[in-house]
C-alpha positions as CSV (number, residue, x, y, z in Angstrom):
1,X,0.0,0.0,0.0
2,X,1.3,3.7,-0.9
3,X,1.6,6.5,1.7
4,X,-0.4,9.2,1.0
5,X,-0.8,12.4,2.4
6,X,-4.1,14.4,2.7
7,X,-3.8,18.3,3.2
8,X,-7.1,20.1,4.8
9,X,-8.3,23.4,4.9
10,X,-11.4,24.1,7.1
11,X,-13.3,26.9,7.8
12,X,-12.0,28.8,10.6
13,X,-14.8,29.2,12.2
14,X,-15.2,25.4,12.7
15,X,-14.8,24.6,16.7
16,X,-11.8,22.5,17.8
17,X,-14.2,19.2,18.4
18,X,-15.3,19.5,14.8
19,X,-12.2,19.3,13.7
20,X,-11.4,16.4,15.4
21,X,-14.6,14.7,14.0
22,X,-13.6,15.7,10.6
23,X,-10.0,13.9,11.1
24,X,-11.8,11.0,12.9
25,X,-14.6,10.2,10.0
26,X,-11.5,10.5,7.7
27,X,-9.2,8.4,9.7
28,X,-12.3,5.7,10.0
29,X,-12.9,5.7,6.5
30,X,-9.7,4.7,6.1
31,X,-9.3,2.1,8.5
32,X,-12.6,0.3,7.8
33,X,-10.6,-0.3,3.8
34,X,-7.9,-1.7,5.1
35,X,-5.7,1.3,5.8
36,X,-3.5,2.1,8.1
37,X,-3.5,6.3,9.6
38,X,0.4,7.3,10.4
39,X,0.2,10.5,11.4
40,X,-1.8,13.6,12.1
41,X,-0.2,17.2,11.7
42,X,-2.4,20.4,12.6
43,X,-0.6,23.7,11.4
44,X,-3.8,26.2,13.1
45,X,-5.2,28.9,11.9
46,X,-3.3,30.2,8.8
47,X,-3.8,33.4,6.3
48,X,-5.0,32.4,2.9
49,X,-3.3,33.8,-0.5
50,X,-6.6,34.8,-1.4
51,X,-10.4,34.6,-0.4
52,X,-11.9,31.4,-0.8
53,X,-16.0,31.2,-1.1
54,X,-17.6,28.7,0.1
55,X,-21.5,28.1,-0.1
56,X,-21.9,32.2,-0.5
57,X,-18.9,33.0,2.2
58,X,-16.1,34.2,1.8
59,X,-12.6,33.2,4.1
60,X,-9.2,34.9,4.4
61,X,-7.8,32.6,6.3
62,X,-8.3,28.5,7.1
63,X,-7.0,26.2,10.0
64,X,-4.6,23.8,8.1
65,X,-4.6,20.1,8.8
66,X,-2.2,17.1,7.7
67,X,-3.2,13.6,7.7
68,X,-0.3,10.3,6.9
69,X,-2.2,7.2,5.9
70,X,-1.8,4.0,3.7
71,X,-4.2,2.9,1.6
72,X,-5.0,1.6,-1.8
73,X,-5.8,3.8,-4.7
74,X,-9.2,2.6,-5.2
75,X,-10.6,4.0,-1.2
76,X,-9.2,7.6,-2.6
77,X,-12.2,8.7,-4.3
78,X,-14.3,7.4,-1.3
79,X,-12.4,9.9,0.9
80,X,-12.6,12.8,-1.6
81,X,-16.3,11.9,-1.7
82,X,-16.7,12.3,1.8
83,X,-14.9,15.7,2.1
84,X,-16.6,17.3,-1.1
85,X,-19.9,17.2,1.0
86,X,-18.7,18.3,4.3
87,X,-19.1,21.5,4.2
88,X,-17.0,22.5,6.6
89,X,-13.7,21.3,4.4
90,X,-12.8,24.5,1.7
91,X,-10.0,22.7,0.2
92,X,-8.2,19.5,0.0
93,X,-5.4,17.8,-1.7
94,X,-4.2,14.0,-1.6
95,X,-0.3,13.4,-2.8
96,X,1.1,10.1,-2.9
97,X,5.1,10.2,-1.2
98,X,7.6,8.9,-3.2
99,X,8.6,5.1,-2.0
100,X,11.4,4.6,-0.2
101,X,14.4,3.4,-1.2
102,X,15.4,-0.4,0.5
103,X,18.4,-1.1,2.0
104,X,20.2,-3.1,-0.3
105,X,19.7,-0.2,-2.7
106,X,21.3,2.1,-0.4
107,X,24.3,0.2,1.0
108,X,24.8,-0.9,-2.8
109,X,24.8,3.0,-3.5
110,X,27.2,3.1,-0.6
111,X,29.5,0.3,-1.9
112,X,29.8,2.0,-5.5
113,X,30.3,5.6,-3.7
114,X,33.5,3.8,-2.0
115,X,34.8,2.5,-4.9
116,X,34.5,5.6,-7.1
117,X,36.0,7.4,-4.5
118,X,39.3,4.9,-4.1
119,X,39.8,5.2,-7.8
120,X,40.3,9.1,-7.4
121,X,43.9,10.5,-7.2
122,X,45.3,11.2,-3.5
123,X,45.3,14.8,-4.4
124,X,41.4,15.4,-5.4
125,X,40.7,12.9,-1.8
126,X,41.7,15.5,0.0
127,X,40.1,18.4,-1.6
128,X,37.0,16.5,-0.7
């Protein structure tokens, strides 16, 4: 399963328990597919870059929330689903981080590094 992160911005008028339900029907949502939720990250209340309306309102500014999960593809547009018709969400945006690389990828990376750097004169070693 991927790791994916989802980035929130809420209303900021939305109450601190709110939020928390927001995050908890998200995190469910993603548990009850088979997902596992890493980590949450909540960056408060922000400025926007520019106004965002909402159902006839307009905001300046938007608590920020991160959420860490694994999941497959397929629950994605579930989740994007759910937050298009919460109206307390404004905006939302899932990216999928880049896999990480496994170890025998890294210490053969580390092995060829050596190597190259044995082949180089004595005088450019000890530049570096």
């Amino acid at each position: 399963m991927p790791l994916y992160d989802l980035l929130l911005i809420i209303k900021p008028i939305v109450t601190r328990p709110q939020v928390a339900d927001i995050l908890k029907r998200a995190g469910s949502q993603v548990i009850a597919n088979g997902g596992v939720v890493t980590d949450f990250a909540s960056y408060g209340t922000r400025p926007l870059a520019y106004d965002f309306k909402k159902a006839g309102e307009r905001f300046d500014e938007g608590s920020i929330v991160q959420v860490s999960f694994m999941i497959g593809p397929k629950v994605l547009s579930d989740l994007e689903h759910e937050l298009r018709v919460d109206d307390r969400v404004m905006r939302w945006m899932f990216w999928k981080k880049p896999k990480a690389p496994s170890l025998k990828k890294l210490k053969k990376d580390w092995k060829i590094a050596q190597r190259t750097s044995a082949l180089l004169p004595a005088s450019a070693n000890a530049m570096q």
